[in-house]
C-alpha positions as CSV (number, residue, x, y, z in Angstrom):
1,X,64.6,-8.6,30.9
2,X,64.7,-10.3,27.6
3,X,61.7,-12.9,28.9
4,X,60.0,-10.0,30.7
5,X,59.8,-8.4,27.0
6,X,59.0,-11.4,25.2
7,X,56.1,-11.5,27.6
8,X,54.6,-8.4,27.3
9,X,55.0,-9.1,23.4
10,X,53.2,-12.0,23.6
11,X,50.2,-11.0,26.1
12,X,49.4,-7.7,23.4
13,X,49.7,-10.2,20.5
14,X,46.8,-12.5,22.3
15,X,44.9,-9.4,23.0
16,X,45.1,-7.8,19.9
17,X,44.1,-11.0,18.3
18,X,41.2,-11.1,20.3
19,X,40.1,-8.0,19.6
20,X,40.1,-8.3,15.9
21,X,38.1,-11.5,16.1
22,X,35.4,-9.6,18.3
23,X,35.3,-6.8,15.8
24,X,35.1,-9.4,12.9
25,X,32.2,-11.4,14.4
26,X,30.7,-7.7,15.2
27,X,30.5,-7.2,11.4
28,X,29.6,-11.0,10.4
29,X,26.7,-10.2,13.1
30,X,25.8,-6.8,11.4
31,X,25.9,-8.5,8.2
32,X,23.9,-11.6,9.2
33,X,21.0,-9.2,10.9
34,X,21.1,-6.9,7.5
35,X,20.9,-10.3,5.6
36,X,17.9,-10.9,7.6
37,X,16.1,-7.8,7.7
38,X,16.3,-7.4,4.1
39,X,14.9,-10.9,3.4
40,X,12.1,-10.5,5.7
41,X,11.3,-7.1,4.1
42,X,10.9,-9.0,1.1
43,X,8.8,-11.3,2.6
44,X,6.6,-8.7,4.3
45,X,6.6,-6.9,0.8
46,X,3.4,-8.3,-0.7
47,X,-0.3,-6.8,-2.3
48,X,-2.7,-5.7,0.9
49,X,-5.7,-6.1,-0.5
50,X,-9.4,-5.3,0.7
51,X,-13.0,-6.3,-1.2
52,X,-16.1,-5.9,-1.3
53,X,-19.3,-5.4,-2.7
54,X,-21.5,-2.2,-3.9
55,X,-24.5,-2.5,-5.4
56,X,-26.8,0.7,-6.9
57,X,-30.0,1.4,-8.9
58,X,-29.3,4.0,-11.8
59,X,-31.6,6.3,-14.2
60,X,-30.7,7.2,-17.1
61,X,-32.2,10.2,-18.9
62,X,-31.0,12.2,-22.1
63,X,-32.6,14.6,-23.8
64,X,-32.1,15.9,-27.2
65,X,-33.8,19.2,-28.5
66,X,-34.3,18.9,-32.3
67,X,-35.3,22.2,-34.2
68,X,-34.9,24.3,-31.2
69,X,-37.2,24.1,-28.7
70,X,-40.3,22.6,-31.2
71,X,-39.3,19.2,-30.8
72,X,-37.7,17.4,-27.7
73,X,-36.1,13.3,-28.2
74,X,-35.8,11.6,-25.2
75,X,-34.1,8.0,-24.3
76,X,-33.8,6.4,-20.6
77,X,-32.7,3.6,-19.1
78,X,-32.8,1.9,-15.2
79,X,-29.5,0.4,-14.8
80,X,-29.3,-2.0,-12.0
81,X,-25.0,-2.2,-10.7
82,X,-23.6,-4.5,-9.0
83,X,-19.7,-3.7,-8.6
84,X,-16.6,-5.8,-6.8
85,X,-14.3,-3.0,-5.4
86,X,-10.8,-3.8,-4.3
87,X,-8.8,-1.5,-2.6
88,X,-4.9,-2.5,-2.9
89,X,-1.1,-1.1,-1.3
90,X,1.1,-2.9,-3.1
91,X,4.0,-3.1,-0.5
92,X,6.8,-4.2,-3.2
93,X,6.8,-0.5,-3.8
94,X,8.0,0.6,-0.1
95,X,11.1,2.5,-0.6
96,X,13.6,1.9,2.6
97,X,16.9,2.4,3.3
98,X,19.9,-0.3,5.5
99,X,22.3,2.0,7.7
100,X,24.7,-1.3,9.2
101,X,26.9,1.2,11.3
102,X,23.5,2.8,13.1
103,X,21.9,-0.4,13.0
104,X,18.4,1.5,11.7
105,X,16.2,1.1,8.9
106,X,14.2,4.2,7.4
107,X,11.0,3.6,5.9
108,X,11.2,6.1,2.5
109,X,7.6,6.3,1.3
110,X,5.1,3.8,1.4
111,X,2.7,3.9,-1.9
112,X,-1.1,5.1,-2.2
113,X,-3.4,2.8,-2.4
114,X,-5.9,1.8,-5.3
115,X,-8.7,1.6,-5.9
116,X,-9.8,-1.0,-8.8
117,X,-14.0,-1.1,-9.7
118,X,-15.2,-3.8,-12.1
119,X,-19.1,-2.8,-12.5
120,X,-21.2,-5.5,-13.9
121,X,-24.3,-3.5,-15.5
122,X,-27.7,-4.6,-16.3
123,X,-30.3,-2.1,-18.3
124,X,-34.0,-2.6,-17.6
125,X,-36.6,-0.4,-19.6
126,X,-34.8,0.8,-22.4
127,X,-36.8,3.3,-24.0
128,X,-35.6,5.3,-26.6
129,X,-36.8,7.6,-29.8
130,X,-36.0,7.0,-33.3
131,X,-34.2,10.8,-33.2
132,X,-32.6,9.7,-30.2
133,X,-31.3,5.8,-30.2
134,X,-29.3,4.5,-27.8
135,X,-25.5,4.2,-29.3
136,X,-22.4,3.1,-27.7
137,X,-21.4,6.8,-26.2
138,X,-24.4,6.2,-23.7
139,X,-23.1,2.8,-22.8
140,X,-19.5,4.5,-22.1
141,X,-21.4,7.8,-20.6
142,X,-23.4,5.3,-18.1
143,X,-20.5,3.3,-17.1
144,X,-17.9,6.3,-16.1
145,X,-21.1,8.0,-14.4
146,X,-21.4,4.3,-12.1
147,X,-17.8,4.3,-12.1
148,X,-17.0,8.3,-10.6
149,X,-20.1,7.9,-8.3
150,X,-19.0,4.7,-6.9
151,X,-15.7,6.2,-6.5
152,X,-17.0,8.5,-4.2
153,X,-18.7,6.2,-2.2
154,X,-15.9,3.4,-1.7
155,X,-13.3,6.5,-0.4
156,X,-15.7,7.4,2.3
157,X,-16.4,3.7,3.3
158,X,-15.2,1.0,5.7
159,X,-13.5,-0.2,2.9
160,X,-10.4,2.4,3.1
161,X,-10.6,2.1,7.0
162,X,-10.1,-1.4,6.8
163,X,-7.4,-1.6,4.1
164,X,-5.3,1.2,6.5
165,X,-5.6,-1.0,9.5
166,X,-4.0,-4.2,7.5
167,X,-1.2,-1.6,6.0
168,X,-0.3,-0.9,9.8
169,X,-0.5,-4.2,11.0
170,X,2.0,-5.2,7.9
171,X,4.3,-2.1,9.2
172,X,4.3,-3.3,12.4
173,X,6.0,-6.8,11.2
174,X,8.2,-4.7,10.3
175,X,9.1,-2.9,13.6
176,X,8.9,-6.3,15.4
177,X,11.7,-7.4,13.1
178,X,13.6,-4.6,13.4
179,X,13.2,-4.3,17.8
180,X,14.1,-8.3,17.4
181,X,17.6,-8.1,16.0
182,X,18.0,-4.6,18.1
183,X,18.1,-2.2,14.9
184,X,15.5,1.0,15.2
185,X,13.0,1.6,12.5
186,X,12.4,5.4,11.6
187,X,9.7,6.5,9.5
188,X,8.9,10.4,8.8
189,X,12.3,11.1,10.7
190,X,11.0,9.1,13.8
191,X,12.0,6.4,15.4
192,X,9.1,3.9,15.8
193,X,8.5,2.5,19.2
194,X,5.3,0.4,18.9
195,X,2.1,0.1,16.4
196,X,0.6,2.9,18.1
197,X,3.5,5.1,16.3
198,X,2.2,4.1,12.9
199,X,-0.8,4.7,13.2
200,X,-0.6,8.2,14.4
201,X,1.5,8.6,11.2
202,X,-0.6,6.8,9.3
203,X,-3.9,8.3,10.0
């Protein structure tokens, strides 16, 4: 009986054994993929950037009354812009969150993008009166004018388009990785199956 006992003591000490070492390499496994995830999310976390070129043909006109409506002092200008646009996600500043016991990673918020416009600005015909000179408010007044209208004209361009499709294909690396170590990525509260789900989020 004694033996019988000893036995029986000895088979639940093996098993238990080996079920603590499966549970422990479980969590070195969870810890190794979170390792992992969180590395490559770093990696994936760079600047998307997208340029190009704009170029316009300005005129300038002010007009100054002096004594009323006797005397009218006029200055213009053609100003010929050439501009390098660069629209940018910074990706360092994706918020996400690790759940090891759900094996998921949520995707927070993911940043605007921005839009940076460095004009380069040559005048052509410069006329103005002596009532009226050009001064440095109509350099600054001419340069935000270019600045706001080639705003306008970058948001509705290609440009945007294009920057979006690179932001998704950067997601994506990040659902590959995710579907590749058998974790679920969630964005917006839902769980992304393929590229296709970002960009129905995205656009």
């Amino acid at each position: 009986m004694r033996k019988v006992l000893f036995g029986v003591i000895i088979t639940l000490i093996v098993l238990f054994t080996f079920k603590f070492c499966d549970d422990d390499n479980d969590r070195i496994v969870l810890k190794e993929n979170a390792s992992i995830i969180q590395e490559q999310l770093k990696n994936v976390s760079k600047l998307v950037v997208t340029e190009g070129h704009f170029s316009e043909v300005f005129n300038y006109e002010n007009s100054k009354e002096i004594f009323g409506d006797y005397f009218t002092a006029e200055k213009k200008a053609l100003v010929v812009v050439n501009a390098k646009v660069s629209i940018a996600y910074n990706l360092k500043e994706v918020k996400y969150s690790l759940d090891e016991a759900n094996k998921t990673v949520e995707i927070i918020s993911i940043p605007n993008y921005e839009i940076d416009i460095n004009p380069d600005l040559e005048y052509y015909d410069i006329q103005s009166d002596f009532l009226n000179p050009f001064e440095a408010e109509d350099y600054n007044q001419i340069k935000e004018t270019v600045k706001e209208s080639l705003l306008k004209k970058v948001e509705n361009s290609k440009l945007t388009t294009n920057t979006q499709d690179r932001l998704i294909s950067e997601l994506a690396k990040f659902y590959i990785l995710t579907e590749s170590l058998g974790w679920t990525l969630i964005y917006k509260n839902k769980p992304m199956s393929s590229q296709e789900d970002f960009e129905k989020l995205l656009l």
